[in-house]
N, CA and C atoms as an extended XYZ file, in Angstrom:
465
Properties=species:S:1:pos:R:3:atomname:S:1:resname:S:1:resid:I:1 pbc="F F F"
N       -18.041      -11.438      -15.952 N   UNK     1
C       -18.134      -10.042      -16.351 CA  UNK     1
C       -16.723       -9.525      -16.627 C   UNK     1
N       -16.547       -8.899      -17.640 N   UNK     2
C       -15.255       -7.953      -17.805 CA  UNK     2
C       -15.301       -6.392      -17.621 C   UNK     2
N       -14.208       -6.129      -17.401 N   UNK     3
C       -13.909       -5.026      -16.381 CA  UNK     3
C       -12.636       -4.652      -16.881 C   UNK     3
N       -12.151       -2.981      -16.699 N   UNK     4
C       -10.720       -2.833      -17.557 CA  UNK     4
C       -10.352       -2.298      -15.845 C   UNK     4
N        -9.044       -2.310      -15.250 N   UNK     5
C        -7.994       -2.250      -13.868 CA  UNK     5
C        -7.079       -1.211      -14.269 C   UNK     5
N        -7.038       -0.393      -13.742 N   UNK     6
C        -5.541        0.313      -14.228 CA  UNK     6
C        -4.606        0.480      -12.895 C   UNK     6
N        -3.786       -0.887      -12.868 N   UNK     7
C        -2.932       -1.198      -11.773 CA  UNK     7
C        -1.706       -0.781      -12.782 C   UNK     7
N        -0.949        0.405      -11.457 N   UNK     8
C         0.775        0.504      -11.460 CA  UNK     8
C         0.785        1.541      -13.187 C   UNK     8
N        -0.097        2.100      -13.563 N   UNK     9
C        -0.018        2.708      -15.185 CA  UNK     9
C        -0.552        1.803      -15.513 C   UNK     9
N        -0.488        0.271      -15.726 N   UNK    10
C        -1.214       -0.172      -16.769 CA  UNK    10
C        -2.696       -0.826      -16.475 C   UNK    10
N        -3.041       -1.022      -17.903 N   UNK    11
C        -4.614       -1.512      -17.887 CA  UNK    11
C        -4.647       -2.781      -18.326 C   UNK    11
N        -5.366       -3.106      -17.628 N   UNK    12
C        -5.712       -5.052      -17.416 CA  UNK    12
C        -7.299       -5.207      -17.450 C   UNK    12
N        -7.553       -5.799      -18.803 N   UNK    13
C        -8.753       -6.466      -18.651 CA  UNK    13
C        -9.001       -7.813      -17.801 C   UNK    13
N        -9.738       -7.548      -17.017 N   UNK    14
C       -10.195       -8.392      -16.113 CA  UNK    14
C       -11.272       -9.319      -16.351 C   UNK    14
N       -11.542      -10.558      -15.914 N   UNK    15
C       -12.835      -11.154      -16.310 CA  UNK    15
C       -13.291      -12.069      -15.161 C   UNK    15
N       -13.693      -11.325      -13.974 N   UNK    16
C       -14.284      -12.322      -13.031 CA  UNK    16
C       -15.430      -11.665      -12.814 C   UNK    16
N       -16.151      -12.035      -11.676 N   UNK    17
C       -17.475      -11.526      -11.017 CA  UNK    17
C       -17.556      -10.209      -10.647 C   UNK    17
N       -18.343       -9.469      -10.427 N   UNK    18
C       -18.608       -8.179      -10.389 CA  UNK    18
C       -18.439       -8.051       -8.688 C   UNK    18
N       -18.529       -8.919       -8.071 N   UNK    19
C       -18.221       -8.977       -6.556 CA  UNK    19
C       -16.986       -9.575       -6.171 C   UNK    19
N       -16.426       -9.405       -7.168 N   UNK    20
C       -14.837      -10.314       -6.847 CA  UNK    20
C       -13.889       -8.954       -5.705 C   UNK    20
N       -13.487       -9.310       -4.863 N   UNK    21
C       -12.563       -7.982       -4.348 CA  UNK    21
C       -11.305       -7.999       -4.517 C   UNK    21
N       -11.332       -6.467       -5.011 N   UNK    22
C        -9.647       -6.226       -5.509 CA  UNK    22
C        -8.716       -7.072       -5.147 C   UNK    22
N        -8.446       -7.319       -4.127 N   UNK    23
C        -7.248       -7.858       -3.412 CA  UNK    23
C        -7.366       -9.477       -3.804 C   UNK    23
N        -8.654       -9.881       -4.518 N   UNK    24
C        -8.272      -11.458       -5.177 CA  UNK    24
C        -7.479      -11.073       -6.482 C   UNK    24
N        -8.510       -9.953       -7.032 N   UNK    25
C        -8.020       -9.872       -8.801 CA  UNK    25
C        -6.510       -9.385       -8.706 C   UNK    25
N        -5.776       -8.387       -7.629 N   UNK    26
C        -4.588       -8.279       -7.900 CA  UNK    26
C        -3.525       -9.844       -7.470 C   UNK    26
N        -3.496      -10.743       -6.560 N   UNK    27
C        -3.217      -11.448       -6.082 CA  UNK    27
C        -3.341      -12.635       -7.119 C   UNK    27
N        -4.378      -12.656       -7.309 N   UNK    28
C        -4.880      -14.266       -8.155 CA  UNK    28
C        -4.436      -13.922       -9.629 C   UNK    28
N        -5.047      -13.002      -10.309 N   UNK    29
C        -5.325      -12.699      -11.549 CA  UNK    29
C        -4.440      -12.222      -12.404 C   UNK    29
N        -3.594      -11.118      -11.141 N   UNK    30
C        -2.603      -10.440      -12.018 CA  UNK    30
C        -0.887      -10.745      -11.023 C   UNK    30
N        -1.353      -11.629       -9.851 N   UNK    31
C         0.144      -11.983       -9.343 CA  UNK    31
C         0.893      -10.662       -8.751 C   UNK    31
N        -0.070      -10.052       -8.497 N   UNK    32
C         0.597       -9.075       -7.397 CA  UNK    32
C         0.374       -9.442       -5.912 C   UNK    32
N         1.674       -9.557       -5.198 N   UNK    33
C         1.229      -10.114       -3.806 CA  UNK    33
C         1.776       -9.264       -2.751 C   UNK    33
N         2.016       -7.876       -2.942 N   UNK    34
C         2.244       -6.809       -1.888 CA  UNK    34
C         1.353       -6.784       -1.121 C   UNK    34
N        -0.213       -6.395       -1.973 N   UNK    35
C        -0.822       -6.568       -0.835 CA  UNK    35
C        -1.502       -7.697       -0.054 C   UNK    35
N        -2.024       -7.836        0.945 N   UNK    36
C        -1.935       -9.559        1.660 CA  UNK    36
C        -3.136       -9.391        2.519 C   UNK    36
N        -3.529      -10.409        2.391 N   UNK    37
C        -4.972      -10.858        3.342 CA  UNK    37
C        -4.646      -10.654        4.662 C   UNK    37
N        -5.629       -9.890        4.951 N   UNK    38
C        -5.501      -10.019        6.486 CA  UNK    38
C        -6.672      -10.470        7.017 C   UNK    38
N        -7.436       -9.339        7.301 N   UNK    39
C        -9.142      -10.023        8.231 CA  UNK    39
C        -9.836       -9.759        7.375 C   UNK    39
N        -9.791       -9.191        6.030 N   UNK    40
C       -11.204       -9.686        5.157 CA  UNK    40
C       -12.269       -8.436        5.473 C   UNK    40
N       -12.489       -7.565        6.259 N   UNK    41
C       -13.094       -6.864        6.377 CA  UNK    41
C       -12.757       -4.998        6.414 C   UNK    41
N       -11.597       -5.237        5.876 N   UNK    42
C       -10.999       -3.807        6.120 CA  UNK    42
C       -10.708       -3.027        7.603 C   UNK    42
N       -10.307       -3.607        7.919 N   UNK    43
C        -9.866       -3.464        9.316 CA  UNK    43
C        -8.124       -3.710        9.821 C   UNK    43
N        -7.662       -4.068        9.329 N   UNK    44
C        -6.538       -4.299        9.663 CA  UNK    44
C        -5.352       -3.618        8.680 C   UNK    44
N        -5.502       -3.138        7.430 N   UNK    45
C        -4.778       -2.494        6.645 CA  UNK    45
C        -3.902       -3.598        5.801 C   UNK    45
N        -3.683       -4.483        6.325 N   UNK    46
C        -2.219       -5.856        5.354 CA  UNK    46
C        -2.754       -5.297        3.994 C   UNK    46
N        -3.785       -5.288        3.373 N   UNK    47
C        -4.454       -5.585        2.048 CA  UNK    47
C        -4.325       -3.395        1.414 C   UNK    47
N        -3.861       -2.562        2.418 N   UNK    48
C        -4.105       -1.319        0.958 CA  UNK    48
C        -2.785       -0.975        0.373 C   UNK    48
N        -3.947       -0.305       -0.381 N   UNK    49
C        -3.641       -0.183       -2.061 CA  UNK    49
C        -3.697        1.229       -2.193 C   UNK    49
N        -3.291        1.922       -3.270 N   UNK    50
C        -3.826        3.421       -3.222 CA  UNK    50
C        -4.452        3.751       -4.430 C   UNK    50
N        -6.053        4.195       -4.057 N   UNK    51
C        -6.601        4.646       -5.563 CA  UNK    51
C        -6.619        5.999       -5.422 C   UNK    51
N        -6.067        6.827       -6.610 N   UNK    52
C        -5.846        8.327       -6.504 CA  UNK    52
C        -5.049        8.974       -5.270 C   UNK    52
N        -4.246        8.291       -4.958 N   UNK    53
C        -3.311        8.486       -3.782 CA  UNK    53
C        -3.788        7.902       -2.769 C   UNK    53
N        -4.521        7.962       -2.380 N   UNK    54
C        -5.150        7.777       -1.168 CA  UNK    54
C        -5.184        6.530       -0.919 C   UNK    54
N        -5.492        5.735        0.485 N   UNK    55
C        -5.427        4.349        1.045 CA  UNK    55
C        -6.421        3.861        0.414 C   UNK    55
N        -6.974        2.636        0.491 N   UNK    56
C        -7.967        1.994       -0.286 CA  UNK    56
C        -7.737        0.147        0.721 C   UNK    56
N        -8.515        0.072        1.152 N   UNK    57
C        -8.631       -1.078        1.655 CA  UNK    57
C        -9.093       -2.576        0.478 C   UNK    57
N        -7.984       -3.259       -0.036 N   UNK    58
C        -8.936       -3.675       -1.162 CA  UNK    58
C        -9.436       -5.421       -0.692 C   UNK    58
N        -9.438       -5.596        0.570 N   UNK    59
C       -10.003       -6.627        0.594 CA  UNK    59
C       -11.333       -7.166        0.719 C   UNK    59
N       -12.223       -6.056        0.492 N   UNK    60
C       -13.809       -5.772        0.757 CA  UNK    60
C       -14.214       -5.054       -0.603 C   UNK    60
N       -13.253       -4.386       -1.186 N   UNK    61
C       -13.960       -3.350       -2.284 CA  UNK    61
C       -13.942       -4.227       -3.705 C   UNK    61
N       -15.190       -4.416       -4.302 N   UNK    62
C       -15.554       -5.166       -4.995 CA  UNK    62
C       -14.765       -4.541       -6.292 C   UNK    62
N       -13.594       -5.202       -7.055 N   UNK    63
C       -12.664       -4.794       -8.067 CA  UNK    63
C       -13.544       -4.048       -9.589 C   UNK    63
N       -14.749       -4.631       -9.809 N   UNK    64
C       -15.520       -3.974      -10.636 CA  UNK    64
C       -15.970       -2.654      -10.637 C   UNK    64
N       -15.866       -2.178       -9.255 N   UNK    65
C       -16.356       -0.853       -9.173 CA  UNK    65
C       -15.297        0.382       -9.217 C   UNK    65
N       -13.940       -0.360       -9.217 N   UNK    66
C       -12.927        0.386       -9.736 CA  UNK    66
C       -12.529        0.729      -10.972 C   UNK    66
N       -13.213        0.589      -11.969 N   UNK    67
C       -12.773       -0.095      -13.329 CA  UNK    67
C       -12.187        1.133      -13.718 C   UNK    67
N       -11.509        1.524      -14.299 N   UNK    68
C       -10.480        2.104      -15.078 CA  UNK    68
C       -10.108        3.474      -14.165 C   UNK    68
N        -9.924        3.203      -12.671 N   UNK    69
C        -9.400        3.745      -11.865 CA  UNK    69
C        -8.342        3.534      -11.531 C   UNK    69
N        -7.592        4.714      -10.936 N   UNK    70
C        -6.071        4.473      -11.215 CA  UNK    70
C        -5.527        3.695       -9.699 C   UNK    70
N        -5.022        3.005       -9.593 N   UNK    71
C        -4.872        2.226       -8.243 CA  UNK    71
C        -3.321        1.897       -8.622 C   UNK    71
N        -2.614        1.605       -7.097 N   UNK    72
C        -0.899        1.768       -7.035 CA  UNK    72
C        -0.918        0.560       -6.164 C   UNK    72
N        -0.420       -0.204       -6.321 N   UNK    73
C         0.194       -1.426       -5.481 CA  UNK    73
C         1.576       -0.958       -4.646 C   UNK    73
N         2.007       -1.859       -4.070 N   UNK    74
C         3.678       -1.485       -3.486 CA  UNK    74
C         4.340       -1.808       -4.250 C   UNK    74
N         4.257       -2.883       -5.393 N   UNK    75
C         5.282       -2.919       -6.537 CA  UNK    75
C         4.809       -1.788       -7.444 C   UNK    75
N         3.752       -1.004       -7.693 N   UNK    76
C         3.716        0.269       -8.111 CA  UNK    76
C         4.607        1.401       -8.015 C   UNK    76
N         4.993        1.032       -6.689 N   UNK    77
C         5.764        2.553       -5.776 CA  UNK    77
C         7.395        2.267       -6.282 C   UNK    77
N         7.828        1.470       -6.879 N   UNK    78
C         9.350        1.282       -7.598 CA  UNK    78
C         9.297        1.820       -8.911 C   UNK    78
N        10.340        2.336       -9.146 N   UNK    79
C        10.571        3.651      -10.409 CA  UNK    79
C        10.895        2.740      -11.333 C   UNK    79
N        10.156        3.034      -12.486 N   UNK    80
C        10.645        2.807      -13.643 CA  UNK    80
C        11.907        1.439      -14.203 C   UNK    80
N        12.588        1.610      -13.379 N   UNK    81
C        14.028        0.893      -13.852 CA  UNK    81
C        14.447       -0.073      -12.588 C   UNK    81
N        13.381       -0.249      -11.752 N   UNK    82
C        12.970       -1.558      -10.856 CA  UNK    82
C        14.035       -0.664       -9.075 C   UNK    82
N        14.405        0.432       -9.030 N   UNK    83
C        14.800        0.664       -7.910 CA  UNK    83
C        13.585        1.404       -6.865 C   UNK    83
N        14.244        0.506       -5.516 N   UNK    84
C        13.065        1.361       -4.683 CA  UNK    84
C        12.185        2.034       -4.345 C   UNK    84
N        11.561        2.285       -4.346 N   UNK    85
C        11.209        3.485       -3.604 CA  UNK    85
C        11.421        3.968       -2.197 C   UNK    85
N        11.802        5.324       -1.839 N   UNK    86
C        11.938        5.776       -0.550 CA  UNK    86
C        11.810        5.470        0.601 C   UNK    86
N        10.451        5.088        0.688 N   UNK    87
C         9.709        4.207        1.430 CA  UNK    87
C        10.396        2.449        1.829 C   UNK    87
N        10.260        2.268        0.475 N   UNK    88
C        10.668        0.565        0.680 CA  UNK    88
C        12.107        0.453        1.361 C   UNK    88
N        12.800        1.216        0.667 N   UNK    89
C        14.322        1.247        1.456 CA  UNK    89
C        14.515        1.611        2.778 C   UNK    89
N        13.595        2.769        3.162 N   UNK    90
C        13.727        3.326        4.561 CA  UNK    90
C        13.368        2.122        5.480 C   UNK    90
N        12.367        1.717        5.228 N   UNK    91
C        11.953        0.299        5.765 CA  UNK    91
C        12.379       -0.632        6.305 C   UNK    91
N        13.593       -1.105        4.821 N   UNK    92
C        14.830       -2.265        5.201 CA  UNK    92
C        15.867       -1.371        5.949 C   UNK    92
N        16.289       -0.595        5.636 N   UNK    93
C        17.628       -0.060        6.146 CA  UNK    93
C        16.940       -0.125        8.014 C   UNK    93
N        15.966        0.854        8.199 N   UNK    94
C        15.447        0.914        9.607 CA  UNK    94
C        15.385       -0.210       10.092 C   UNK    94
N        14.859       -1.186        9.348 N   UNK    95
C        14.761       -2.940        9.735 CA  UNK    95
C        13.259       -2.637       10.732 C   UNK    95
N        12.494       -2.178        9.947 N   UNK    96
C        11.052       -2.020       10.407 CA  UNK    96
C        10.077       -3.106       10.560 C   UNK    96
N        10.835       -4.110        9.583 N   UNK    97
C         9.271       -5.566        9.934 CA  UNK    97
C        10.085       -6.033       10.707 C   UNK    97
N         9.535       -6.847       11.393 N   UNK    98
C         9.606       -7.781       12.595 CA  UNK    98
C         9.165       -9.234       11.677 C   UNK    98
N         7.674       -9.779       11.973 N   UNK    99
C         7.125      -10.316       10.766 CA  UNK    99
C         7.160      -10.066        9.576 C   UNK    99
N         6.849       -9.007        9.605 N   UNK   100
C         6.795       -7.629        7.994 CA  UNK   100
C         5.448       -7.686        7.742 C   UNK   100
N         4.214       -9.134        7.965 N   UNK   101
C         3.205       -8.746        7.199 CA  UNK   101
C         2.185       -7.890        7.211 C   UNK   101
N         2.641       -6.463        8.379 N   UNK   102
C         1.935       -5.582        7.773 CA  UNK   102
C         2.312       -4.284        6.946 C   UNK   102
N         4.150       -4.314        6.913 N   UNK   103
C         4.555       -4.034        6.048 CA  UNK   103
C         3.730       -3.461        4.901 C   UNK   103
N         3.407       -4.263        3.737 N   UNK   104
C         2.907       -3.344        2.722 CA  UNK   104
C         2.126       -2.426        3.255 C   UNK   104
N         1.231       -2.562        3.805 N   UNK   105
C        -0.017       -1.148        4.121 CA  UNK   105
C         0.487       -0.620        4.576 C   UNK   105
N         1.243       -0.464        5.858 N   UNK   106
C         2.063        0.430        6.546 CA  UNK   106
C         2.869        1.344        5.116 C   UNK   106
N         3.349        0.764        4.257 N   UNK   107
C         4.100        1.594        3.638 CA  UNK   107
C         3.393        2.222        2.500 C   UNK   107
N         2.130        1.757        2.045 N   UNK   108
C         1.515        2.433        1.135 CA  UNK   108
C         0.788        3.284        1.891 C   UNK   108
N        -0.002        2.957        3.562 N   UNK   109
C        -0.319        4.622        4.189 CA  UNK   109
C         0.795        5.412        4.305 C   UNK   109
N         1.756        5.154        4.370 N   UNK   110
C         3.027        5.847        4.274 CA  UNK   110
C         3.151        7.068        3.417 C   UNK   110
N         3.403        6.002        2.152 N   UNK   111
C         2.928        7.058        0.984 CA  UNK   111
C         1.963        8.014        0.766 C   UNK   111
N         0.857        7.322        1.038 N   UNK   112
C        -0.237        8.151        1.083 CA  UNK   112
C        -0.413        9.636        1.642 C   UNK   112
N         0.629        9.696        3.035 N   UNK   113
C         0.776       10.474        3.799 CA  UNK   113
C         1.902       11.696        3.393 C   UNK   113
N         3.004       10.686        2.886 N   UNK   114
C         3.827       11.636        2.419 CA  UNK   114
C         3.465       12.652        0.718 C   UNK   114
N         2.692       12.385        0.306 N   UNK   115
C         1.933       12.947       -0.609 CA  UNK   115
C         1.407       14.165       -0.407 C   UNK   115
N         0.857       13.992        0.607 N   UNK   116
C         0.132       15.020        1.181 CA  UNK   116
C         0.858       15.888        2.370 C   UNK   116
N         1.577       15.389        2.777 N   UNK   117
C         2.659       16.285        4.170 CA  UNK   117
C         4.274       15.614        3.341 C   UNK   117
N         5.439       16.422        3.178 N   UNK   118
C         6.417       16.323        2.645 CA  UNK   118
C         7.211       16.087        3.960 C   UNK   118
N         7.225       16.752        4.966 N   UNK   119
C         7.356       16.847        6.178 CA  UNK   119
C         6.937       16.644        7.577 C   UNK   119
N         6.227       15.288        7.388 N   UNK   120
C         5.358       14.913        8.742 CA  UNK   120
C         6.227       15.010       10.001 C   UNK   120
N         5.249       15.210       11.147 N   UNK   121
C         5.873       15.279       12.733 CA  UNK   121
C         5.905       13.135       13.104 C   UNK   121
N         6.519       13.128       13.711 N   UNK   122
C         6.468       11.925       14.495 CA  UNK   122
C         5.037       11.189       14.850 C   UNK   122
N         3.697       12.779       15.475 N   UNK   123
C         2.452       12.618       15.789 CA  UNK   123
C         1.414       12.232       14.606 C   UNK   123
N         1.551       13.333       13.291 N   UNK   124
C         1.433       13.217       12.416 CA  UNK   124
C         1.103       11.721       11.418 C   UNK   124
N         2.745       11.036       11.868 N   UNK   125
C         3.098        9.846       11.194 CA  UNK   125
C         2.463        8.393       11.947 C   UNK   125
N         2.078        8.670       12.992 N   UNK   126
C         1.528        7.666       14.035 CA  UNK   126
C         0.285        7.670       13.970 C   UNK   126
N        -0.309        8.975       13.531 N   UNK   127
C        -1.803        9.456       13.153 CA  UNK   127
C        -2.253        8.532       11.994 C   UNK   127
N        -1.645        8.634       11.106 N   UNK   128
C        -1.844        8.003        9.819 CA  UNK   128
C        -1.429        6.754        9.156 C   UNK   128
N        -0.945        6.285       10.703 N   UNK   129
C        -0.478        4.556       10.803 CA  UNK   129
C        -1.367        3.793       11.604 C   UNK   129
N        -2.176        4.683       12.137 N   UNK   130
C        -2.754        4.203       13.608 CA  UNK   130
C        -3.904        3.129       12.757 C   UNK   130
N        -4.401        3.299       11.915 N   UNK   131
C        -5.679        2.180       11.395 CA  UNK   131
C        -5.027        0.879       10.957 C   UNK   131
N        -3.294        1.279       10.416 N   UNK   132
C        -2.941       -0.158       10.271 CA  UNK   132
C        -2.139       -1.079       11.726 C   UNK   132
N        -2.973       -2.295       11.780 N   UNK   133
C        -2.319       -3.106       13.037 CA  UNK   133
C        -1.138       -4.119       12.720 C   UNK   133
N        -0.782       -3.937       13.766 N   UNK   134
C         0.904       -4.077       13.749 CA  UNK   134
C         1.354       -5.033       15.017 C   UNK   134
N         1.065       -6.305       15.727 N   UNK   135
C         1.265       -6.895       16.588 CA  UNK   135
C         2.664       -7.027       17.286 C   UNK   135
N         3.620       -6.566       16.340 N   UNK   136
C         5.041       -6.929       16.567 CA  UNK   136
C         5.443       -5.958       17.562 C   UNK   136
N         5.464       -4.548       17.808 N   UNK   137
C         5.792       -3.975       18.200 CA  UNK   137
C         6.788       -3.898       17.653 C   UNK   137
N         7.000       -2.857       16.452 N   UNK   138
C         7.892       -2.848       15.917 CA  UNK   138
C         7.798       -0.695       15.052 C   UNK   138
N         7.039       -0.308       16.288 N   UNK   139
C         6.068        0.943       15.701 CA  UNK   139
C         7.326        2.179       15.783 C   UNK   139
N         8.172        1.881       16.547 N   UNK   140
C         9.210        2.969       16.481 CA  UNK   140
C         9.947        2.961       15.634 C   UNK   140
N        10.012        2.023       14.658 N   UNK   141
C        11.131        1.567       13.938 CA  UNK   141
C        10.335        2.070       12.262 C   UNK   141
N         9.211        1.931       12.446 N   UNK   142
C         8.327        2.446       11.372 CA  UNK   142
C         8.106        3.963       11.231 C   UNK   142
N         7.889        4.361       12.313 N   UNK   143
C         8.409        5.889       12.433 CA  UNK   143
C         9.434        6.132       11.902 C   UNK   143
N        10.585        5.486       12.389 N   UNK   144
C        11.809        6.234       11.977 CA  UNK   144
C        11.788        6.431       10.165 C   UNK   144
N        11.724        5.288        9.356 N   UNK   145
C        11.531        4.676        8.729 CA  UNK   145
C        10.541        5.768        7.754 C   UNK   145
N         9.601        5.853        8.208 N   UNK   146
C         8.889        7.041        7.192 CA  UNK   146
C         9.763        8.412        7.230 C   UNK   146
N         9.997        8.732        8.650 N   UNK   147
C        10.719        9.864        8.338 CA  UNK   147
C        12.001        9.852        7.929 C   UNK   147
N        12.893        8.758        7.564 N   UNK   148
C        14.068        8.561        7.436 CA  UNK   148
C        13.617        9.216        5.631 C   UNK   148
N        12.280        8.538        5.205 N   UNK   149
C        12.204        8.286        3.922 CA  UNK   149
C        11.770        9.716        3.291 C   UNK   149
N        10.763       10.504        3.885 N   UNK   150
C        10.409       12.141        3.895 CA  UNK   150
C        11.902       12.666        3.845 C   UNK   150
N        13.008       12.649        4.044 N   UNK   151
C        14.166       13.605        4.828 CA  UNK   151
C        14.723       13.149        3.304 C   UNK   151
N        14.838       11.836        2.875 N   UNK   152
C        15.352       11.559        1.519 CA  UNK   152
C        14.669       12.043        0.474 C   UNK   152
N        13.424       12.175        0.345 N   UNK   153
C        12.400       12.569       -0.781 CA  UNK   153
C        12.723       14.122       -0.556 C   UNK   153
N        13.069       14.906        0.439 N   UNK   154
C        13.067       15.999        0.509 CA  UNK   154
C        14.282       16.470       -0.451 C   UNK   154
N        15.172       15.786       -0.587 N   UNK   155
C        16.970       16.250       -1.466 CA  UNK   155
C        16.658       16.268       -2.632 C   UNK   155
């Protein structure tokens, strides 16, 4: 079955199964590997994505039913002329992964969050991290890290 994707601005005709889930077609199809397998059931966050800002778990959501919906990867979230984004830098500079692989979701709920609050609290930012799991213990450093990145988006 074909299907049109509108990953990062652009549109990608797609041609797999109508039950294929996002997170193969970006990974396999189109070689985006920000986001990353985790448990397969939307539960763990490694795998979102953001459709219309918002989080999107895409390792369960069947990529056909997105079709010419606008969806953002973490290589999405870099401007134009291949520099950072806010986020991604606050990240490294904080030295927030440990492993890193939950990294991407962490930073696309990130986004997600800062979209919507310009100025999150500490509680706020833990609120809206709390669905993605993070084994490292590495959660203070991710805090900082979003808000390091809000305080920059704010100038």
């Amino acid at each position: 079955m074909a299907f049109k994707l509108t990953i990062n601005g652009k549109t990608h005709v797609i041609d797999a199964d109508e039950d294929t889930p996002l997170l193969y077609v970006l990974r396999d199809e189109l070689g985006l590997h920000g986001a990353r397998y985790g448990c397969g059931v939307g539960q763990c966050g490694a795998c979102t994505v953001l459709k219309d800002g918002r989080p999107l778990r895409s390792c369960f959501v069947p990529a056909a039913s997105l079709s010419e919906q606008p969806i953002t990867t973490l290589e999405g979230l870099r401007s134009p002329d291949g520099a950072l984004h806010p986020l991604q830098r606050a990240f490294l500079d904080e030295q927030a992964g440990q492993c890193a692989y939950c990294i991407p979701g962490m930073i696309m709920a990130a986004a997600a969050l800062l979209r919507e609050k310009a100025n999150p609290s500490e509680e706020e930012i833990r609120t809206a991290l709390d669905a993605n799991l993070c084994r490292c213990g590495s959660h203070n450093r991710i805090v900082r890290a979003v808000k390091r990145a809000a305080a920059e988006m704010a100038r």
